[in-house]
N, C-alpha and C positions, 0 to 999 in steps of 0.2 A: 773547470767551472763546476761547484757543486751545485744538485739541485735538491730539492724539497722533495718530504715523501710526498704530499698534496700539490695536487696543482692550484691557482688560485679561480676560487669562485667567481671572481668575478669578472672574468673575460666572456663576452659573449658565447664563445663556442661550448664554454662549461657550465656558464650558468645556463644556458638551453639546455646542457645533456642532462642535468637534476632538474628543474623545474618544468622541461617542457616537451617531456617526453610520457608515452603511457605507460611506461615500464616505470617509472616514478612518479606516476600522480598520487600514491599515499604521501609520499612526500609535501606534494605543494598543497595536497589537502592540509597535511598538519600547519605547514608555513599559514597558510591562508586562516586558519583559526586559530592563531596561535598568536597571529601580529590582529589582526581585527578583534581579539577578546570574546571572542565566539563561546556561546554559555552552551548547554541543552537546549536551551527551546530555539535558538537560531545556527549549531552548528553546521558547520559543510560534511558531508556524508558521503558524497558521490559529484563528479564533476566531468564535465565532457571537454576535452579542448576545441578553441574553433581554430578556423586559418588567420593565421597574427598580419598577413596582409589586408589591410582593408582598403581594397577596391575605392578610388574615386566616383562621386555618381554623375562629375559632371565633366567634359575635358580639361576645364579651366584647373580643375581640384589636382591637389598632388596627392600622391600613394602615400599610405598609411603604414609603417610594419614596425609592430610591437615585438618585444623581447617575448611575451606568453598570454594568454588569450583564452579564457574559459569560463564555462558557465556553470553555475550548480546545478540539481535537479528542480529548483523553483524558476529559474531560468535569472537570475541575478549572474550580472556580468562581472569578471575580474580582469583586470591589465595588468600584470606583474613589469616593470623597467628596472631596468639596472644601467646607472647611469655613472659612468667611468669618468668624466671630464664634466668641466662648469662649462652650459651650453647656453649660451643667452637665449632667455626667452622658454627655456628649460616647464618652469611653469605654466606659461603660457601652452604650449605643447604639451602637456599633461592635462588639461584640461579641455582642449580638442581631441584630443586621442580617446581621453571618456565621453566628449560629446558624439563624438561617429559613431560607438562601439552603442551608447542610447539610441541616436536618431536610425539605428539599422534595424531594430524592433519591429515587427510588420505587424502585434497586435493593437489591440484598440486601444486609446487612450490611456481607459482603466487601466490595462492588463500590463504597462510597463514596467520592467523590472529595474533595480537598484544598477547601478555604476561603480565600482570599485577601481580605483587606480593607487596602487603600492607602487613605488619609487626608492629602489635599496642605490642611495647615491655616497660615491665615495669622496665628493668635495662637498665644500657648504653650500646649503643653497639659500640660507634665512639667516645672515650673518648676525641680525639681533636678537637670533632664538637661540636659550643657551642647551632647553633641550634637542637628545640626538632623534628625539623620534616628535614627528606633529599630526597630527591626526585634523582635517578641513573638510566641516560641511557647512551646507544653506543656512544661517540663522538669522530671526529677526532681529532688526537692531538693537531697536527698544526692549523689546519682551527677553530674547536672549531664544526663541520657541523655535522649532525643528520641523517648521512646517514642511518643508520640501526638503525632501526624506533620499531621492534620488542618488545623489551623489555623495561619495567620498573618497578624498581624498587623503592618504596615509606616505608621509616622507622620512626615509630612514637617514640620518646624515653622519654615516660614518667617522667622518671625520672629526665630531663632538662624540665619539663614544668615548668615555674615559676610564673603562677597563681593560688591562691588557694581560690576565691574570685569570686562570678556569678562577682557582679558587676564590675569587673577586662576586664570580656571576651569580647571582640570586633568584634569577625565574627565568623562562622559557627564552623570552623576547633577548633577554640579554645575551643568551645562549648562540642565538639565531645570529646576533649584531657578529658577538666575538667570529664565530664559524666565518661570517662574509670577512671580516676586517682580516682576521688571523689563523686562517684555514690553512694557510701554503706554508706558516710558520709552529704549526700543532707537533705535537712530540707525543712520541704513542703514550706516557705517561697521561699529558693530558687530558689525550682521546680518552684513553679508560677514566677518566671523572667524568666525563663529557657523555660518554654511552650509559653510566650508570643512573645518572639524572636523565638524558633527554637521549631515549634508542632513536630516534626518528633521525633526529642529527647526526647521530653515526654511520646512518645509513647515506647522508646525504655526504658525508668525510668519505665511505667506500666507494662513491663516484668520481673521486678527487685523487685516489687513489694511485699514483702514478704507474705501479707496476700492474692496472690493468686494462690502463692505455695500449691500444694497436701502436705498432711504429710511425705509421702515414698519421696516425691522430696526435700525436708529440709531435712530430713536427709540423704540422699544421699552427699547434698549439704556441711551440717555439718561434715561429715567424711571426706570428701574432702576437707575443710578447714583445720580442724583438723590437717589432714597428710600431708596439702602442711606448717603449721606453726610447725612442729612436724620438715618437712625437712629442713625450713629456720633456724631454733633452729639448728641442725648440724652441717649445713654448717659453719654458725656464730661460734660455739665451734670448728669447725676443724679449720678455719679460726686463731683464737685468738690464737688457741693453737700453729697454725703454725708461728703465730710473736712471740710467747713466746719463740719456737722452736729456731729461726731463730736469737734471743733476746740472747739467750744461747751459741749457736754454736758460733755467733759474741764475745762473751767474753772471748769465750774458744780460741777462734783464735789469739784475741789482747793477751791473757797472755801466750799462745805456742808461739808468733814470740818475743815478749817481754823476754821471757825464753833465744830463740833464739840468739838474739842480745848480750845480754848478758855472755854468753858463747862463743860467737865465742870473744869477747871481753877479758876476761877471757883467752883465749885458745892463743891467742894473745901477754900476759903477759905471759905467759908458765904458767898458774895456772894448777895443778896437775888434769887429770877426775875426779878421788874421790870427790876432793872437788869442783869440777863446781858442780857437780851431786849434792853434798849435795846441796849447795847452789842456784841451779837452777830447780832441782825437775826433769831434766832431766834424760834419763839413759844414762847408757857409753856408749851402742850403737851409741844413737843418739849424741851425741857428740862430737864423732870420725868419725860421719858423716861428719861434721860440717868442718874438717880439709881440 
């Protein structure tokens, strides 16, 4: 079996050891201004992580645990996700996840800070959005205005990225897409275009690194592959099985209403039940339905 110099980004245990560790928060500082369009007068400078468990406040409520969790020095919140499988309800749960990470706020009204929730997801999640990135806040219907400023939300959809080529990429963002999409599949040739434009990124490939993985953390890694292609293999066989399914019932239906027509046709002419039945495979029951 060969393997990749990189490991892939985007399994849990790696995408935490680059984004959500303190020995790499220059890193998710650059990610976080990088995908948010962040100028001078509003970039991230400094950022504190918090604990990506959020505490239920009431027993009814269920626990909360984000992929990354932090705050800038104006106290504006970020939710970093990385979202491996199409999760029904996917959205919905992104926008709870920003609302707990707001309503945890102990200052006054005034003093409530922004909401950020980024989503690097490797299926679709907005089948009639042809772009790979969408950016969701508050707007008035009518006017189109930004009153309520609170929230946003940012979705990366890998799966409509349609570069698969360094030399393709043209700014930062694209940069960032290729690295998640095609991190495990980089060739050092690549790497060095990719460090020459964007060092931050190379920095986050040297986390990916495989030869400077512990042993216990490859395999770790390796099980965790393992089980996440072990559950894509299911799904795909439940999936098939289910157009086979669906392939069947469809033929069973055209030759029951075909059955159908038939006999009432039949029934029509005064043909006798015995012989629709024989002739149609139906029973007298249901043919006497039919009257």
């Amino acid at each position: 079996m060969s393997f990749s110099k990189f490991l892939d980004p985007k399994l849990d245990l790696t995408f935490k050891k680059i984004f959500g560790t303190k020995k790499n928060k220059k890193i998710l500082i650059h990610f976080l201004n990088d995908i948010l369009g962040c100028t001078e007068v509003n970039i991230i400078q400094e950022i504190e992580f918090i604990n990506t468990v959020i505490n239920p406040e009431t027993p009814s409520e269920r626990q909360s645990i984000v992929d990354v969790l932090c705050q800038d020095s104006v106290g504006n919140k970020f939710v970093v996700e990385m979202q491996l499988a199409r999760d029904k309800g996917f959205e919905k749960r992104a926008q709870l996840y920003a609302a707990k990470v707001y309503s945890r706020q102990t200052d006054k009204y005034a003093n409530l800070q922004k909401v950020f929730f980024i989503a690097i997801s490797n299926c679709t999640l907005f089948p009639d959005k042809s772009n790979y990135i969408s950016s969701h806040t508050i707007r008035d219907d009518e006017t189109n205005e930004h009153d309520l400023k609170d929230f946003q939300f940012v979705f990366i959809e890998l799966s409509k990225f349609p570069k698969n080529k360094v030399e393709q990429l043209t700014n930062i963002v694209e940069r960032w897409c290729f690295f998640f999409k095609y991190a495990d599949e980089t060739t050092d040739e690549d790497l060095k275009k990719i460090a020459k434009e964007a060092p931050i990124i190379k920095l986050a490939y040297d986390e990916l690194d495989r030869e400077r993985w512990e042993g216990k953390e490859l395999t770790v890694y390796e099980t965790r592959m393992m089980d996440l292609q072990k559950e894509e293999g299911i799904l795909e066989y439940k999936f098939e099985e289910g157009i086979e399914k669906g392939r069947e019932e469809g033929i069973e239906k055209g030759r029951k209403a075909r059955e159908i027509e038939m006999a009432k046709a039949m029934l029509a002419n005064n043909v006798d039940v015995d012989a629709i039945a024989k002739y149609t495979g139906l029973s007298s029951s249901e043919i006497e339905k039919l009257n």
